[in-house]
Legacy VTK file of the C-alpha trace (Angstrom):
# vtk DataFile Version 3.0
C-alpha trace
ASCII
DATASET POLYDATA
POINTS 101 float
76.813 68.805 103.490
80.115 69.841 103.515
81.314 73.809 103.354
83.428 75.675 101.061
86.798 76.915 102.616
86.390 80.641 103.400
88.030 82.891 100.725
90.628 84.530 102.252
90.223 88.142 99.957
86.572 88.271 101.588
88.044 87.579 104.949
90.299 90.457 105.237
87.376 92.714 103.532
85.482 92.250 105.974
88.527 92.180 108.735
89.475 95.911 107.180
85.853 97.531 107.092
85.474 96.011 110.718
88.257 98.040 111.858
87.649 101.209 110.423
84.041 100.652 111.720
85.571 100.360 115.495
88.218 103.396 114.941
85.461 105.343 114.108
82.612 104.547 116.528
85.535 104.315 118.955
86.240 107.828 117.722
82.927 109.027 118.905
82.100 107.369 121.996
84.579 108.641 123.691
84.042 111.971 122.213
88.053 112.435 120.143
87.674 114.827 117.844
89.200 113.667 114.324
90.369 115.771 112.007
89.123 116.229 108.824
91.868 114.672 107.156
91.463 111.267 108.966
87.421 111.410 108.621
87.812 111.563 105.025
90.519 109.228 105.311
88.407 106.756 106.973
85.409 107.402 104.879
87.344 106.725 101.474
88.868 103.526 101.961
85.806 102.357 103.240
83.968 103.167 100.023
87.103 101.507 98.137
87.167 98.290 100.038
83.366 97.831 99.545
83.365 98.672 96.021
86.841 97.189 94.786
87.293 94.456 97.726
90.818 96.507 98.547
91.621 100.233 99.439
95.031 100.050 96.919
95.821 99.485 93.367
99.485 99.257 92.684
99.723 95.383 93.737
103.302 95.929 95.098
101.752 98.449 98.371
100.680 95.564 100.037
99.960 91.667 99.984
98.046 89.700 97.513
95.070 88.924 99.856
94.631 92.186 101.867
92.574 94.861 102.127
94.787 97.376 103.085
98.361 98.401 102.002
100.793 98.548 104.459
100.794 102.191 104.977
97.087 102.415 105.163
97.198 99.832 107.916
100.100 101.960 110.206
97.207 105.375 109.544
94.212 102.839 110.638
96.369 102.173 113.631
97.315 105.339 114.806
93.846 106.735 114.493
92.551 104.079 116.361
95.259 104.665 119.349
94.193 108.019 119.009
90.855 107.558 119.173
91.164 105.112 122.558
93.869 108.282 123.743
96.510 106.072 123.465
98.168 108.192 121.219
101.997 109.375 122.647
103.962 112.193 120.704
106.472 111.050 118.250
109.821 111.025 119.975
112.005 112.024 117.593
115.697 111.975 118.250
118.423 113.707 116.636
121.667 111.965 115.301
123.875 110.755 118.142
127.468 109.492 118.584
127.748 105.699 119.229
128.770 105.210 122.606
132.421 104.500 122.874
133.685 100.926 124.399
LINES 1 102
101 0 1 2 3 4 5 6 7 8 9 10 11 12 13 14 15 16 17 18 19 20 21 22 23 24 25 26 27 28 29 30 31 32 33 34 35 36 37 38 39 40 41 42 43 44 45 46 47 48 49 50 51 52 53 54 55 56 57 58 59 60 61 62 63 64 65 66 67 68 69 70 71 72 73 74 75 76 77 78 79 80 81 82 83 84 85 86 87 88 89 90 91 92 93 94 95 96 97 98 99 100
């Protein structure tokens, strides 16, 4: 009996709930405290994916067959550095003069 091929929307639904399940249990095993803001960041686009299959509406935020737009995917990934305490402070730098040759 031969299989269907997987469908690739359903793939990176489950891919994106997967990794704001690990953020979060991450999260709390190692005891990070997150702030409200990112809990009910977490806890909203996990309802959307579930219900709606993506976390976006405006088709030009991200690609065809993802989950999550693009700017939802940078958050996911610096909670989940935070959460393992990978998380650096932004190094911001001012305006500088190119070097002169």
């Amino acid at each position: 009996m031969k299989r269907k091929p997987p469908d690739p929307r359903e793939q990176a639904k489950r891919a994106a709930l997967n990794a704001l399940k690990r953020a979060r249990r991450e999260a709390d095993r190692r005891g990070v405290e997150l702030s409200d803001w990112e809990g009910e960041f977490l806890g909203s686009v996990e309802d959307r994916v579930k219900t709606y299959g993506r976390a976006f509406g405006d088709p030009e935020k991200g690609a065809a067959g993802q989950a999550l737009s693009a700017l939802q995917h940078v958050k996911l990934k610096e909670i989940a550095a935070k959460a393992k305490g990978e998380k650096k402070p932004m190094a911001r730098r001012g305006f500088r003069r190119k070097p002169e040759d």
